[in-house]
C-alpha positions in Angstrom: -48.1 -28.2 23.9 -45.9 -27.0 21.0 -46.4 -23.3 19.7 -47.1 -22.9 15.5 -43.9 -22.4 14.0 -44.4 -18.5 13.1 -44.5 -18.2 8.9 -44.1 -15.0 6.6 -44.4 -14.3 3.0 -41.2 -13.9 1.1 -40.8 -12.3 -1.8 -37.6 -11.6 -3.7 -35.5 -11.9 -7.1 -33.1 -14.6 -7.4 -31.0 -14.6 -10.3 -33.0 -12.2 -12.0 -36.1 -13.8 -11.5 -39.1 -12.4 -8.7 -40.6 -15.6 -6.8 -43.4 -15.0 -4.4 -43.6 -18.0 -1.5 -46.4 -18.1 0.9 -46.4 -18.9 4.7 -42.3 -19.6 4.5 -41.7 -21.0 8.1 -39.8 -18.1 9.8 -36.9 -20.7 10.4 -36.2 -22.1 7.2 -32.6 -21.3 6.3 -31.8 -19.4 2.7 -29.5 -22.4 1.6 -33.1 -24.6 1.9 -35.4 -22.1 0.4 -33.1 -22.0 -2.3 -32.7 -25.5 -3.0 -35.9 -27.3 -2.0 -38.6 -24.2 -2.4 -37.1 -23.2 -5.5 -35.3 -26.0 -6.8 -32.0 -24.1 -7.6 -29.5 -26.9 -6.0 -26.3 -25.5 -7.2 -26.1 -23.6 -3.5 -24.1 -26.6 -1.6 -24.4 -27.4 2.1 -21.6 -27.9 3.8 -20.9 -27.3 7.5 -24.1 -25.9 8.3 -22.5 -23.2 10.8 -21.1 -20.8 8.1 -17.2 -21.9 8.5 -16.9 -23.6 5.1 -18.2 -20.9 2.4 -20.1 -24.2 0.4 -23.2 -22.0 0.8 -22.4 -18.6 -0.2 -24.5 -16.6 -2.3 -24.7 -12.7 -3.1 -27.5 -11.1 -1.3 -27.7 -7.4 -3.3 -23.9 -7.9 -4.3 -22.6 -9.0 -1.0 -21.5 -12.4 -0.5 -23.6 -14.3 2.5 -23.5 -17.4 3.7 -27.2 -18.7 3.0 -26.8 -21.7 6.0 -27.0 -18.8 8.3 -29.5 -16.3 6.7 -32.7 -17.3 7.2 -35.0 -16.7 4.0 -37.5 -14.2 5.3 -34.4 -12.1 6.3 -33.9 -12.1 2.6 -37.3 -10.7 1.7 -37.3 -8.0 -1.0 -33.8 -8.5 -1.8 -31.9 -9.4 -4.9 -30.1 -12.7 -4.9 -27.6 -14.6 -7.0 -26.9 -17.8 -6.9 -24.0 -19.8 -9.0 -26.2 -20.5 -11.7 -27.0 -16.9 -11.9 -23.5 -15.6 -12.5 -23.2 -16.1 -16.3 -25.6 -14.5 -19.0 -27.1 -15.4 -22.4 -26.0 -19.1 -22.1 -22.5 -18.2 -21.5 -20.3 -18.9 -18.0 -19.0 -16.4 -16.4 -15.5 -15.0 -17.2 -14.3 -16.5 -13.4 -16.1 -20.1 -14.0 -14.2 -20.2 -17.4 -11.4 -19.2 -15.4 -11.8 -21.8 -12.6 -12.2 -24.7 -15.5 -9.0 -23.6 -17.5 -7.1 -23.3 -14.3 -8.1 -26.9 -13.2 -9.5 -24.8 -10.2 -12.5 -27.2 -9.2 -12.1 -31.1 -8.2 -14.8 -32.6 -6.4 -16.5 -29.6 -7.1 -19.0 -29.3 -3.5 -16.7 -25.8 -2.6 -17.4 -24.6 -6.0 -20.3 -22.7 -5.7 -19.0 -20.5 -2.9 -16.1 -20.2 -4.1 -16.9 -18.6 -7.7 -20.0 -16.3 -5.7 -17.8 -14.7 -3.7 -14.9 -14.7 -6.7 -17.7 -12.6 -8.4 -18.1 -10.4 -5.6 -14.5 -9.8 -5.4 -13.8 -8.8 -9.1 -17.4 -6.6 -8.7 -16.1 -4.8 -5.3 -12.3 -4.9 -6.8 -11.6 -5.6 -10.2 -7.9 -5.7 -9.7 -7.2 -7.2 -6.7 -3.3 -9.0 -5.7 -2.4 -12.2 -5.2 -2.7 -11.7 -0.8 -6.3 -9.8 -1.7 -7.3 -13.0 -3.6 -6.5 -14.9 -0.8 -8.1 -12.6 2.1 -10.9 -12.5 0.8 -11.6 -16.0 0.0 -10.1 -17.1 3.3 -13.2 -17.9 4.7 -14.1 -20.6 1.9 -12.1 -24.4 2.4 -11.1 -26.6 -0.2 -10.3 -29.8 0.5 -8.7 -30.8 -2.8 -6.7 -27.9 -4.6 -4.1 -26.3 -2.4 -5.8 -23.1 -3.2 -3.1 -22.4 -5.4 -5.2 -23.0 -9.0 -8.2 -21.4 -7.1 -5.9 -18.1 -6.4 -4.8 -18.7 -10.2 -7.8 -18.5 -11.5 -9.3 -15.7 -9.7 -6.4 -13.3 -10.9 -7.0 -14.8 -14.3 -10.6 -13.6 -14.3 -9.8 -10.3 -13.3 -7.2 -9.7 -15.8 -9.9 -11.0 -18.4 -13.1 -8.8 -17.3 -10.5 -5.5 -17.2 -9.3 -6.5 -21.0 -13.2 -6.5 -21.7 -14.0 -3.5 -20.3 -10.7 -1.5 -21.6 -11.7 -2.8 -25.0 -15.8 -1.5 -24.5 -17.5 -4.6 -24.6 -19.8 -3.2 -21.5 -20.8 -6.0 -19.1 -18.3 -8.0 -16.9 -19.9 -11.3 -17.2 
């Protein structure tokens, strides 16, 4: 006879918003809490064994990929997802970047890609060209070359630090 699936409350902040979910089965992944629990589909599943970075969301700040994290390991913590990177209605500095730099095709590696451009900039707001690359070497692309991607991250940065040097506060 089959055992009960074991189930836990989760409760956490995603996107600057606190949900509360009840009896979350203790094997449901993040990337399916996120999407089907809390309807916020802009989280992409790709591989399903953390390889392609479709998935990748900031867990307090740090990029994670949410195929892998299960979503009571994610109780009381902050998340942010891609459509919590910009504010007041506006995109972030590094989407804008990723649309002017023709940076996105299909668009499925998207999401990953500009969460963990986000933590980049946040962890190192003046990163290289080979930094760029590092650290976004665990998210594939199938249609850019990487080369616009890379672009547009560098772009971003150069923007936020004109912000900041010119005391408009925020990064977003």
């Amino acid at each position: 006879m089959p055992m009960p699936a074991e189930r836990m409350d989760v409760e956490l902040s995603v996107n600057g918003r606190d949900y509360t979910r009840r009896q979350v089965e203790a094997r449901r992944t993040l990337a399916d809490f996120l999407r089907e629990d809390l309807s916020l589909t802009g989280t992409h599943l790709g591989c399903e064994h953390g390889a392609c970075g479709a998935c990748t969301v900031l867990i307090d700040d740090a990029p994670v990929r949410s195929c892998l994290t299960l979503a009571v390991q994610a109780n009381g913590t902050r998340i942010r997802t891609v459509e919590g990177l910009g504010t007041d209605g506006e995109l972030h500095a590094v989407q804008k970047a990723f649309k002017q730099h023709h940076a996105l095709q299909c668009g499925f590696c998207t999401p990953g890609f500009l969460t963990a451009s986000v933590a980049l900039l946040e962890e190192n707001p003046s990163p290289t060209e080979l930094e760029v690359r590092e650290w976004l070497s665990g998210n594939i692309c199938r249609c850019t070359g990487y080369q616009f991607i890379v672009d547009a991250v560098l772009a971003a940065a150069a923007e936020l630090r004109e912000r900041r040097g010119a005391g408009t506060g925020s990064p977003a």
